[in-house]
N, C-alpha and C positions, 0 to 999 in steps of 0.2 A: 504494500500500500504506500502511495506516495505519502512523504508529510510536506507540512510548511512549518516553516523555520521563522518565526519572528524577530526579529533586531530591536535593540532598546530602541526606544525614539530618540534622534538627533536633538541637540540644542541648536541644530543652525539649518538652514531652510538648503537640501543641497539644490545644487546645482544641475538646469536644464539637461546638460549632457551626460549628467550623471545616471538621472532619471530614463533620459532615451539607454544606457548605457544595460540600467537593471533590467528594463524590457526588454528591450534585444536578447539580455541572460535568460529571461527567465520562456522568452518564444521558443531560444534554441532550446531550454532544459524539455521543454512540453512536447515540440515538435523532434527532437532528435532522441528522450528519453529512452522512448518505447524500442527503437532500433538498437541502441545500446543496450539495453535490458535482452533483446533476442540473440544480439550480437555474444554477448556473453553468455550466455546460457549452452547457447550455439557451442562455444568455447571450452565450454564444461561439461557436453555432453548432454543436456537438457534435464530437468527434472525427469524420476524415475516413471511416471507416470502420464506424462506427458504425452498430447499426440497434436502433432500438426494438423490444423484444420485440411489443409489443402491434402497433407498426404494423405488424412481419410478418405480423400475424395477423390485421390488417383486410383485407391485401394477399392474403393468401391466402383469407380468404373473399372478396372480389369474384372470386376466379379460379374458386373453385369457383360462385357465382352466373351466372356468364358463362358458364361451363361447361353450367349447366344452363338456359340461353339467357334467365336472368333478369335482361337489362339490364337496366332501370329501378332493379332493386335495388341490382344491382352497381355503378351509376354513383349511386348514396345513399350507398352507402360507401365508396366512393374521394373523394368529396366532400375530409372531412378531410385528406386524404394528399397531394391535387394541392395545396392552399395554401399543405406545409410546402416545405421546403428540405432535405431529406436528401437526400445526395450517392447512395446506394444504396436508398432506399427509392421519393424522389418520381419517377424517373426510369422508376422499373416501372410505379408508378399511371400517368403518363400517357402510359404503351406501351399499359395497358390500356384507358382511356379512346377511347384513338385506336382500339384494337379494335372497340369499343364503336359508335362515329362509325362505323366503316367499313361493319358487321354491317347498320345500320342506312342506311345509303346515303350518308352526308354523307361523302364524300371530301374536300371544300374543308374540314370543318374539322377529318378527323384531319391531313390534312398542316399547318394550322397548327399546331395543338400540338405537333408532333414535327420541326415547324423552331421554335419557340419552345426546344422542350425542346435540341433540338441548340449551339443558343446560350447558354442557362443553363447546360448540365452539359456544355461543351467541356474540363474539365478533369475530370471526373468517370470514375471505371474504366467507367462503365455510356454513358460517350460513342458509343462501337465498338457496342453495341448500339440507342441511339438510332440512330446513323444509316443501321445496315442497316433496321432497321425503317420508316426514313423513305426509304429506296430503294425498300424493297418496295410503299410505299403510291404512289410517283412511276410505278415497273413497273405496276401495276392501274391509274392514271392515264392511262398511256401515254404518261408523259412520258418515254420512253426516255434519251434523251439524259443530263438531270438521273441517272436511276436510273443509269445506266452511269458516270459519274464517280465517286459514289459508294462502287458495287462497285468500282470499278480502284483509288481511292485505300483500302480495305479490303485487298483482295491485296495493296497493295504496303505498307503501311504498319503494319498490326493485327498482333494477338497472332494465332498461331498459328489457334485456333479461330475466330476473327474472321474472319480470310485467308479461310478455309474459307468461310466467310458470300458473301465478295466473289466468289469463283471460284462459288461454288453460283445465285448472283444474274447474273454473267454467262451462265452454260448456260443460266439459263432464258431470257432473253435474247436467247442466238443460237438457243434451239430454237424462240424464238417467231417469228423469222428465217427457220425452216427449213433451219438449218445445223445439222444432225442431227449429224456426225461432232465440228465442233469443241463442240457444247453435251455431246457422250459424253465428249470426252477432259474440259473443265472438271469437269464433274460427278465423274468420276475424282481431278482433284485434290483436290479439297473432302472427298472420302472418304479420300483419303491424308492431307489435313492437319487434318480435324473428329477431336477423340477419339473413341474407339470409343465408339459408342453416346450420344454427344452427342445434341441435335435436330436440329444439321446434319448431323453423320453420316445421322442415321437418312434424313433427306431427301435426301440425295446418293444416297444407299445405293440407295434407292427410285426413284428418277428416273432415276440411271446403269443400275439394270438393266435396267428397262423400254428404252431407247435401247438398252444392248446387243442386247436379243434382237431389237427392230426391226431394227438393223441387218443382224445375221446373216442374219436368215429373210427381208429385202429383194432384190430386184433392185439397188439400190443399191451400185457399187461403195466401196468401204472401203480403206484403207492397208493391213487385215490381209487383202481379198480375194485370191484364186489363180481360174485359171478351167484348166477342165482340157476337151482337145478330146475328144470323139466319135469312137470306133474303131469300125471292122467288126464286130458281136456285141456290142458292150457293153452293159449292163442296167444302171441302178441299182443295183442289188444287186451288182454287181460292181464299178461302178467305185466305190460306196461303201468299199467294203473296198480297193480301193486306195488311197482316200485314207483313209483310216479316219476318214469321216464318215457321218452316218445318212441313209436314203433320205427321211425327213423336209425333214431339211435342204437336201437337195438340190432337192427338190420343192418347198417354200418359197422358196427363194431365187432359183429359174429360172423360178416360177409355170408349172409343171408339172401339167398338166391329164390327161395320159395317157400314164403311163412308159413305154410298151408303143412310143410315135412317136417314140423318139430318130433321130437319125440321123445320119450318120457327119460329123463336119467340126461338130458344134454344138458352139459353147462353154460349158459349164458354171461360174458362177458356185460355188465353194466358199471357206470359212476355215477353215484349217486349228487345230485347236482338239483342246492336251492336256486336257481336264477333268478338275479331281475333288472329291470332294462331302465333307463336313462336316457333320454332324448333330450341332444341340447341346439334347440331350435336355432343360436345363434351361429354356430359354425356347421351346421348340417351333417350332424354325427351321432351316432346309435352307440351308446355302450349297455357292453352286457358284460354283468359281474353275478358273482358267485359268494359265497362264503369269505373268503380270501384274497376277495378284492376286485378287478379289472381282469375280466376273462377274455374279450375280446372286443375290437372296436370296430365299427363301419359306417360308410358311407352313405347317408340318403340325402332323398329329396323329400322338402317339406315343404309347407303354402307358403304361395305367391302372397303377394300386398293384398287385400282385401276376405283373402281365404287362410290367415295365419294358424299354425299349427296352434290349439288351442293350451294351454300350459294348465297342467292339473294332472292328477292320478286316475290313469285305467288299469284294468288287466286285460288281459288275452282270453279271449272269448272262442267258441268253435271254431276251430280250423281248418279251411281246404283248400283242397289239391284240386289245380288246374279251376279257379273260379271262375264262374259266369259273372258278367260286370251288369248289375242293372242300374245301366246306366238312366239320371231322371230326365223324366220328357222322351222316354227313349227305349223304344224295344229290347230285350235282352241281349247281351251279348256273349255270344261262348265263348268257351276258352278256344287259345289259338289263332283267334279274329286279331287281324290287325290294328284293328280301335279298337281294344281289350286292353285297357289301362291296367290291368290290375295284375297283368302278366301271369309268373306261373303259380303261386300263393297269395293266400287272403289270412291274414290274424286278424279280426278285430278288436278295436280297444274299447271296451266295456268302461262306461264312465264309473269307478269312485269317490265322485265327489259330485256336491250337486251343479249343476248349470252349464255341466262338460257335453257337447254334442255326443251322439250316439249315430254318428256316419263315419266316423273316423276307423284307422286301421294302417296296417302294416303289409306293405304287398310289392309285388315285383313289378316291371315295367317294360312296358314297349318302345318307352326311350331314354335310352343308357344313357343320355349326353345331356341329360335333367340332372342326373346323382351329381347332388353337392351342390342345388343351387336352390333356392327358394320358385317353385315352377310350379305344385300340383294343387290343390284343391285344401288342401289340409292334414291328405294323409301323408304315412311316411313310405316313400319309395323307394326301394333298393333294386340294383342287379339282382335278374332272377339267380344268381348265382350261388349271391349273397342270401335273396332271401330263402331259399333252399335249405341253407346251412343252418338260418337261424330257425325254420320251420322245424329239424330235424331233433333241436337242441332245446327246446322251449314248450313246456306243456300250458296247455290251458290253464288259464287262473295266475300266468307268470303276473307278476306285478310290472306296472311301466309308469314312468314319470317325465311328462315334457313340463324342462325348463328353460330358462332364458339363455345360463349359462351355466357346466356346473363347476368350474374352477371356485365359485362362491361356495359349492357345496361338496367337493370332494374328500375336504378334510371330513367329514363326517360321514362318508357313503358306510365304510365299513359297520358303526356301530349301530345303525339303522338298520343292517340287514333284518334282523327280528322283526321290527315293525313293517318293512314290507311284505312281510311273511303273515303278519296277522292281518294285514291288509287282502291278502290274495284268498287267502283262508274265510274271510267274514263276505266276499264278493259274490 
């Protein structure tokens, strides 16, 4: 902070040119300050935490140039930025550089630069990410070994979001391993300990669910596996309801060709699974959780301006396969019809609470290029892909909640689970 400097008051009146003499000092100090202040900083290296406005902004457009697969350019203007020495700036250039290297095939020389950089910036906050970034290029390398040391001394030594890096980098890891159950539980941590909605979150998020649903719908047994035996008369359809799982799941998981040739004494592969679903109208995304938190997430489409998905608690109401759409004003429509909105599944959301519409629902779509935007009527759309998976995973009565957004309410999903359970149960 500048100061001012007061001088006793003179006994004598000075002198005109003295007066022009102090201004002149005091235009140069105001006008020449600030360049001396840079100048010297400049000189010493800059404060630790320092970032040139303009380098962020060379730094940001090579990202957008890379972005739009214009290496050549983007490595013209990172030029300037690999040669400086900022503790927070040059460390990014040449994350992206080594992008850059990789995109283009030369492997030998992003891992030099990002064990160079590791050695320069060992005291730098942007270290933790130098060296995951230099893991992940050791993992594409196959130099496992290397990559894994790296990731273990991350888990056990880094900032929190970092950890998260290390445990995200071991799942990949052991799923490249083929250790399916321990890369689900990793992947798990990494989303427990990545902030919400970070990049690793977001990648944890993505990898842990896809590994869940493999699981479940595998032959594979699992820690959370139960196997249930084959009675006298038993149907899918019945022993589903005793366990209250879906005949999806059942058939999925026991690779069930023909429900019809059960027989008495087989053992059925199920996981017993409370679900319940969270819809967060603001970024157009379905999660479904379990007991244990975040089981998987995805993508829908939900109302457009005037048709907004309503926010409140339903459940899941009778479900089918391949609906007819009755559409209003509008003769029925089968399934498989091309104006057949509701694609290959229908869940409806049964209002729990009063004032909640009773047209609403959870269903598949005849246009894939809606998912993730605010486009339909009010319900929620998904790929029929998607909504397959969730059709398979989700019995009747699952409890569902549209809210705004739930980053306000995720510290709390877990201990709620009960309450949405007595909720599904009283519906």
């Amino acid at each position: 902070m500048a100061k001012r400097i007061f001088a006793k008051k003179s006994r004598w009146e000075p002198k005109l040119f003295v007066i022009m003499g102090i201004i002149t000092g005091m235009f140069a100090l105001v006008l020449g300050g600030p360049m001396l202040l840079s100048r010297g900083q400049s000189m010493l290296g800059g404060s630790p935490g320092s970032v040139p406005k303009d380098a962020q902004q060379t730094l940001d457009s090579a990202h957008a140039l890379l972005a739009q697969e214009a290496m050549d350019e983007a490595e013209r203007v990172l030029q300037p930025l690999l040669r400086g020495n900022n503790p927070e700036i040059t460390p990014q250039a040449i994350m992206l550089q080594a992008d850059i290297n990789h995109y283009r095939g030369d492997m030998d020389a992003a891992l030099h630069l990002l064990t160079e950089a590791s050695e320069r910036f060992k005291g730098s906050r942007k270290f933790p990410h130098i060296a995951e970034r230099k893991a992940r290029q050791l993992e594409e390398m196959k130099q496992t070994d290397e990559a894994r040391a790296i990731y273990e001394s991350l888990r056990d030594n880094a900032p929190s979001e970092m950890r998260a890096m290390g445990y995200l980098g071991l799942g990949r890891l052991a799923e490249r391993a083929d250790e399916l159950i321990e890369a689900r539980d990793l992947y798990r941590r990494a989303v427990e300990d990545a902030p919400w909605g970070s990049p690793g979150w977001e990648e944890a998020v993505d990898l842990m669910g896809r590994l869940n649903v493999e699981l479940i719908f595998s032959t594979k047994e699992t820690p959370e596996s139960r196997y249930y035996v084959v009675e006298s008369g038993d149907t899918l359809i019945n022993i589903g309801m005793k366990l209250n799982t879906t005949q999806g799941l059942l058939t999925r998981a026991n690779n069930i060709e023909d429900a019809s040739r059960l027989r008495p004494g087989q053992r059925l592969k199920h996981t017993p699974k409370d679900f319940f679903i969270i819809i967060e109208r603001s970024t157009c995304h379905l999660y479904l959780f379990d007991s244990r938190g975040l089981f998987k997430r995805y993508r829908v489409g939900l109302g457009k301006p005037g048709h907004e998905t309503a926010l409140g608690r339903y459940t899941i109401g009778n479900k089918q396969v391949d609906p007819v759409w009755f559409k209003p004003g509008s003769e029925p429509i089968p399934a498989g019809d091309p104006e057949n909105e509701l694609g290959t599944r229908w869940m409806p959301m049964v209002p729990a609470e009063e004032g909640l519409p009773h047209d609403l629902g959870i269903h598949g779509t005849v246009a894939p290029d809606t998912i993730g935007t605010h486009a339909s009527r009010g319900c929620a759309r998904m790929h029929n892909h998607d909504v397959e998976e969730l059709y398979d995973l989700v019995v009747r009565a699952t409890p569902v909640e549209v809210v705004e957004t739930i980053h306000d309410h995720h510290d709390d999903i877990e201990p709620s689970a009960s309450e949405y359970t007595e909720v599904a149960a009283t519906s």
